[in-house]
LUMMARDREN-897009 format. One line per 5 residues: their letters; for each residue y, x, z of N, C-alpha, C. Coordinates in steps of 0.02 Angstrom, whole numbers, plus 50000, padded with zeros to 5 digits. Last residue first. Layout:
LUMMARDREN-897009
A) Y X Z Y X Z Y X Z ~ ...
//
This chain:
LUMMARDREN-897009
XXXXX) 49298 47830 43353 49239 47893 43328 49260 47912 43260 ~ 49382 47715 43399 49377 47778 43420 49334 47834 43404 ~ 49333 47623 43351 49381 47629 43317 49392 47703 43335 ~ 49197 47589 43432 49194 47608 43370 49271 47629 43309 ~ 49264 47571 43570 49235 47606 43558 49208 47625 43488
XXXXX) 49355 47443 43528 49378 47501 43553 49344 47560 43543 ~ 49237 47367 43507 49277 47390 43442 49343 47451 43462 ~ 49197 47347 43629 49151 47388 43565 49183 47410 43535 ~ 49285 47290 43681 49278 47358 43706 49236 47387 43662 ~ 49293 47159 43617 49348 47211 43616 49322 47262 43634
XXXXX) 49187 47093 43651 49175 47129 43583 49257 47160 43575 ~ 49180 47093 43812 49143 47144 43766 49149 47165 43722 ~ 49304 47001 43811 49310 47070 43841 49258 47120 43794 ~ 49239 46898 43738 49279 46908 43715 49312 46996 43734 ~ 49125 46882 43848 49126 46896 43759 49168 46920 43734
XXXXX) 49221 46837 43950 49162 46892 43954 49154 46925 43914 ~ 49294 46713 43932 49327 46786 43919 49269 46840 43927 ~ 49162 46633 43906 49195 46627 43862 49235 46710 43861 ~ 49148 46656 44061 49083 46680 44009 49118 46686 43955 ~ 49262 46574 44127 49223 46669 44115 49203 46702 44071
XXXXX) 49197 46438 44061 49275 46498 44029 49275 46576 44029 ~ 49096 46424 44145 49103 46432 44057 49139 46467 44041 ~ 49089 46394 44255 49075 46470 44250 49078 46484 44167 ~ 49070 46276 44280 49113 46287 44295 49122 46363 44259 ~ 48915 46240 44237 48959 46240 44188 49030 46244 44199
XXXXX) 48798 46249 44304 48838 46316 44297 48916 46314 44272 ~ 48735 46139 44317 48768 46169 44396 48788 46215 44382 ~ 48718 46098 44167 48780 46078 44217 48817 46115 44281 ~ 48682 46242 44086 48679 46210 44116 48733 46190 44149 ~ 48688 46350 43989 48718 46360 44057 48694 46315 44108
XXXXX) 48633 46300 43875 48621 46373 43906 48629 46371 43985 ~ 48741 46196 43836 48677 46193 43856 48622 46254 43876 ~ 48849 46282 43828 48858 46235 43895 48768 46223 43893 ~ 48824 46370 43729 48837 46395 43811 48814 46349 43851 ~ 48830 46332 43593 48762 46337 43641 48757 46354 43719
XXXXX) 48956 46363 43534 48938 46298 43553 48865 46286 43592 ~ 48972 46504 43553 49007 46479 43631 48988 46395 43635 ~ 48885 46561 43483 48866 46558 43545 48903 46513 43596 ~ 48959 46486 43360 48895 46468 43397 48869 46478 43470 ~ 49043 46579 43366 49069 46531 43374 49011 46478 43390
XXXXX) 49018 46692 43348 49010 46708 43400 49042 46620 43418 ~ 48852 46687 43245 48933 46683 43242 48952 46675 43305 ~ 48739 46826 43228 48764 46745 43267 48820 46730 43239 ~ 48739 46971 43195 48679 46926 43187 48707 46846 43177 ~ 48846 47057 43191 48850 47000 43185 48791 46948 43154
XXXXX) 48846 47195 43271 48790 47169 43218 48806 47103 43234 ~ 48965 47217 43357 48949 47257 43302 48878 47245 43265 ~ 49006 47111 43417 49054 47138 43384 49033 47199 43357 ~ 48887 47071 43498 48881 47039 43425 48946 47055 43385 ~ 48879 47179 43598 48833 47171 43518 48848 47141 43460
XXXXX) 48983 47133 43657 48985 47188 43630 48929 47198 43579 ~ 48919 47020 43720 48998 47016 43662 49012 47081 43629 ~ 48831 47075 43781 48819 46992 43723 48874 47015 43676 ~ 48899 47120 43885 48866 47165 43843 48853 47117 43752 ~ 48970 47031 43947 49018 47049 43912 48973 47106 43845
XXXXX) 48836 46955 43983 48905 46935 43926 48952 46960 43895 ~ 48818 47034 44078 48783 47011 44033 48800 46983 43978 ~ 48900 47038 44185 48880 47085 44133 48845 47072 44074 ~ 48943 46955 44259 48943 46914 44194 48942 46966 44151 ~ 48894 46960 44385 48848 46935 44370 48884 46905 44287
XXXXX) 49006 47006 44462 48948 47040 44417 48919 47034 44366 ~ 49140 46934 44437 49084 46916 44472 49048 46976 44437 ~ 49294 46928 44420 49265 46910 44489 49208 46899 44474 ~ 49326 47021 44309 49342 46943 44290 49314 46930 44359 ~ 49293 47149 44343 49363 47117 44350 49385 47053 44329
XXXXX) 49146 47138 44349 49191 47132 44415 49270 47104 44404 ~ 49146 47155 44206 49115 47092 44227 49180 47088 44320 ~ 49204 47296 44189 49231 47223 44175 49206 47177 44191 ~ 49086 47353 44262 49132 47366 44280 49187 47298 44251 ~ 48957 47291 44182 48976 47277 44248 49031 47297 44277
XXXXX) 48988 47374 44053 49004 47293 44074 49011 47251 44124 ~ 49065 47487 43977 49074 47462 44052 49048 47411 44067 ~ 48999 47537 43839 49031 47478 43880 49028 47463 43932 ~ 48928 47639 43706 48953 47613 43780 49000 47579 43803 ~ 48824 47605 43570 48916 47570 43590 48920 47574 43684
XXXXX) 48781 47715 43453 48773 47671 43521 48837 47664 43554 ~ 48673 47689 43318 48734 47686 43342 48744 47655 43415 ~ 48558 47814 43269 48571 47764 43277 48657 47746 43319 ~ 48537 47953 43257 48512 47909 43217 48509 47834 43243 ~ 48558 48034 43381 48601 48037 43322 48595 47983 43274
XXXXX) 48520 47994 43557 48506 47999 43494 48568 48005 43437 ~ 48576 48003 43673 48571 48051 43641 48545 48034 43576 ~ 48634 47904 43817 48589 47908 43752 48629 47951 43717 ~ 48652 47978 43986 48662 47951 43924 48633 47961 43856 ~ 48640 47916 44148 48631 47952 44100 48637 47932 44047
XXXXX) 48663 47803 44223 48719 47872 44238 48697 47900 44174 ~ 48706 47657 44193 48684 47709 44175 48717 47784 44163 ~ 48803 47573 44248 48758 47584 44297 48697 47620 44254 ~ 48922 47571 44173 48923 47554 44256 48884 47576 44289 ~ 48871 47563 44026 48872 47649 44067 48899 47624 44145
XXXXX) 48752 47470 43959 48810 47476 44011 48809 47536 44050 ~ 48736 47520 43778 48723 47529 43850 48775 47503 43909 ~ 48675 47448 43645 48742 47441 43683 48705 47464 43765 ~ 48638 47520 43485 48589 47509 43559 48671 47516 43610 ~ 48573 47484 43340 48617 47490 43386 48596 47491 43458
XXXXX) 48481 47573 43192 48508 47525 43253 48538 47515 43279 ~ 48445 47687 43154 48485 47662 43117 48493 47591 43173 ~ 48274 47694 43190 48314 47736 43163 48386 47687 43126 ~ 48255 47560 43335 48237 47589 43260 48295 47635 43222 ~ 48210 47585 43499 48274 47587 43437 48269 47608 43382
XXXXX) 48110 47690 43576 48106 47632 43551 48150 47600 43486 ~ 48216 47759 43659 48162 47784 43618 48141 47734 43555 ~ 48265 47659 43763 48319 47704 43697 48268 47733 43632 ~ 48189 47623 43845 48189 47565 43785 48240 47602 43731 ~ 48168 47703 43969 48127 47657 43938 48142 47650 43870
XXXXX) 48312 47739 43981 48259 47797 43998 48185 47750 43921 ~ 48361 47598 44001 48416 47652 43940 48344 47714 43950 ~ 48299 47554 44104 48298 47497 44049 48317 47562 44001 ~ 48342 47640 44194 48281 47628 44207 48273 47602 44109 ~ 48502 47593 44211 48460 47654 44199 48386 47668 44175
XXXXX) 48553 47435 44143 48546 47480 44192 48499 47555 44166 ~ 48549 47386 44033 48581 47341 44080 48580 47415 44138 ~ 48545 47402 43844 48523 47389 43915 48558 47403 43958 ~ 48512 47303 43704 48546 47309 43767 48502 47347 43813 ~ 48471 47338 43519 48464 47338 43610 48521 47329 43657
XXXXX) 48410 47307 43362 48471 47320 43425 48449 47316 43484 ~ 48304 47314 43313 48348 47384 43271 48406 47345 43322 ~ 48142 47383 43413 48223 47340 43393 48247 47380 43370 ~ 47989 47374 43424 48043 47436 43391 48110 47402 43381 ~ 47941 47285 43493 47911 47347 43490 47972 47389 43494
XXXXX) 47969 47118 43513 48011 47175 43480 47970 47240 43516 ~ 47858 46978 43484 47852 47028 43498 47910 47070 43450 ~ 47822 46867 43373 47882 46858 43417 47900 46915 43442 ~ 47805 46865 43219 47776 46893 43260 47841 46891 43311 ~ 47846 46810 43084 47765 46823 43093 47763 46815 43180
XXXXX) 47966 46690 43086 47934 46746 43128 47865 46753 43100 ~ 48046 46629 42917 47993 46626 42988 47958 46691 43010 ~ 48181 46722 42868 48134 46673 42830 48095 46659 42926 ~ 48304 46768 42917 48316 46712 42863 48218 46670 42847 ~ 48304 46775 43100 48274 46817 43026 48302 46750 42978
XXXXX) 48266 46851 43239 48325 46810 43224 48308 46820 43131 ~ 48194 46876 43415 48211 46891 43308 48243 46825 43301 ~ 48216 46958 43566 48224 46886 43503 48241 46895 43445 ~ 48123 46977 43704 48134 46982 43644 48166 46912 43619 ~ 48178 47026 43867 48174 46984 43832 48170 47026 43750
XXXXX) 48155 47074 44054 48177 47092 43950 48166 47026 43935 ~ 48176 47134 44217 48173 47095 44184 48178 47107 44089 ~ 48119 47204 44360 48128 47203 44298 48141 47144 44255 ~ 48163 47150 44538 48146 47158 44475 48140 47183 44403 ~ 48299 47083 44551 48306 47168 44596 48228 47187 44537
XXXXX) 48234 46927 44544 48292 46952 44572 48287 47025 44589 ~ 48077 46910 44535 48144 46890 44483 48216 46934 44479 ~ 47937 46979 44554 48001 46980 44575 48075 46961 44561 ~ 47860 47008 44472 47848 46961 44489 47895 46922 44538 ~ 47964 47056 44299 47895 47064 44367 47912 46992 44397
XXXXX) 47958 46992 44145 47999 46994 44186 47937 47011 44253 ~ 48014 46918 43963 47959 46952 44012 47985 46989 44087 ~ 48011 46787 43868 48050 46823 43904 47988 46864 43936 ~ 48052 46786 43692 48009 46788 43731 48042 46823 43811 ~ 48112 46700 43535 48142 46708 43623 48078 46727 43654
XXXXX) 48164 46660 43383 48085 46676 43441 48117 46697 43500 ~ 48217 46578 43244 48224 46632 43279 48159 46611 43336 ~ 48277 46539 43079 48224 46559 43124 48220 46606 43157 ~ 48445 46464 43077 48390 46543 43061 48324 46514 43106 ~ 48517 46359 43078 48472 46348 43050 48443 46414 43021
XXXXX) 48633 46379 43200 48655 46416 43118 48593 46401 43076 ~ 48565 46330 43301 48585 46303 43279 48615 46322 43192 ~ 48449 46466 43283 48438 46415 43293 48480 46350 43285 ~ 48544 46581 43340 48516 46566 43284 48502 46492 43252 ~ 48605 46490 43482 48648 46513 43415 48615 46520 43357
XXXXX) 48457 46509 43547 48503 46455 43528 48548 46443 43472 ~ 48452 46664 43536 48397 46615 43518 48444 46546 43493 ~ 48568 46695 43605 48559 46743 43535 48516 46683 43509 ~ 48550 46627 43739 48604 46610 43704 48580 46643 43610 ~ 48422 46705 43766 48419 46634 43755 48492 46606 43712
XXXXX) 48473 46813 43793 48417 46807 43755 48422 46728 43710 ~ 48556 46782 43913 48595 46823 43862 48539 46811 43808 ~ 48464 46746 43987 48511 46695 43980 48556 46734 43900 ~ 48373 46873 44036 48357 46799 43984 48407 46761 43982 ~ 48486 46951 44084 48449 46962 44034 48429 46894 43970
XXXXX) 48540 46921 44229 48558 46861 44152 48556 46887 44087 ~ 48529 47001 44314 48588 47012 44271 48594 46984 44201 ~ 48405 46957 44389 48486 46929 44427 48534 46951 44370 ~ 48306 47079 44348 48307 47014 44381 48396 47017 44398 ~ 48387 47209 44252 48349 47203 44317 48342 47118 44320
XXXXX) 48361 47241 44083 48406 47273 44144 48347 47237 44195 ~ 48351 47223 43890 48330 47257 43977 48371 47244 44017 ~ 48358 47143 43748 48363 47149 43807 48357 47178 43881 ~ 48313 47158 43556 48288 47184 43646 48337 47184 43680 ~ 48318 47101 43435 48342 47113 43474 48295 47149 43535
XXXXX) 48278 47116 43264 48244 47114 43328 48277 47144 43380 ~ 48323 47015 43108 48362 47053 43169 48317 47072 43224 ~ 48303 47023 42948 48250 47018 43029 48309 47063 43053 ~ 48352 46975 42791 48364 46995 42863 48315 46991 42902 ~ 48379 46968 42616 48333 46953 42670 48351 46995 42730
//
């Protein structure tokens, strides 16, 4: 038996909920029961933004992540907030681009990853979010990462769906740099 409870942070604009939603989807076609909640100010863009999503072999009691045994987060604010939180033994992928400070805990495993710094070198920012995606799921293989990429296009949508392949090397960048980073300890 499994419960995965993800958490998500960073700001409006860094495709928090899109990264949520892909984890959701993927379950969901692999026939898991999974829950997506998004939460976000009133401000979309520069904003806060999270998301929860369990991912489990049997049905959600409860959509709500309190205590994730994985995390992302996206920026500073999100890594201060939501490191605490991380159930003893977890993972928690930070993007160190834009968290100056750093997680300290011992009791859990934390994978730093440039992501906005690699996101830029594929040309856009805006595919931090993916490359973090790819760095989670190269170290808690909740998904198959072969799912995520069959849930993209409908994730993405048409007016996005030029922006697939990126996304495609995004993942692929992330769950290399994890495994960079876990080959290295």
């Amino acid at each position: 038996m499994y419960t995965h409870e993800i958490l998500i942070a960073g700001f409006g604009g860094q495709g928090v909920l899109t990264a949520g939603q892909l984890l959701a989807y993927a379950g969901n076609l692999e026939g898991q029961h999974v829950s997506w909640v998004p939460a976000y100010g009133p401000e979309q863009r520069g904003g806060t933004a999270n998301c929860s999503v369990v991912i489990s072999d049997r049905p959600v009691a409860c959509p709500l992540v309190s205590e994730p045994t994985a995390c992302i987060v996206l920026n500073q604010p999100s890594l201060e907030k939501f490191t605490p939180a991380v159930q003893p033994g977890g993972t928690l992928v930070v993007n160190t681009s834009l968290c100056t400070g750093r997680a300290t805990r011992t009791d859990i495993t934390i994978v730093p990853v440039p992501a906005t710094d690699l996101a830029v070198e594929l040309g856009n920012v805006r595919f931090a979010n993916m490359v973090a995606l790819g760095a989670l799921l190269a170290v808690v293989p909740m998904v198959k990462m072969e799912s995520i990429l069959e849930v993209l296009p409908k994730v993405m949508g048409e007016d996005k769906a030029r922006f697939i392949p990126v996304n495609r090397e995004a993942l692929a960048r992330g769950m290399e740099a994890a495994r960079r980073v876990l080959a290295g300890r």
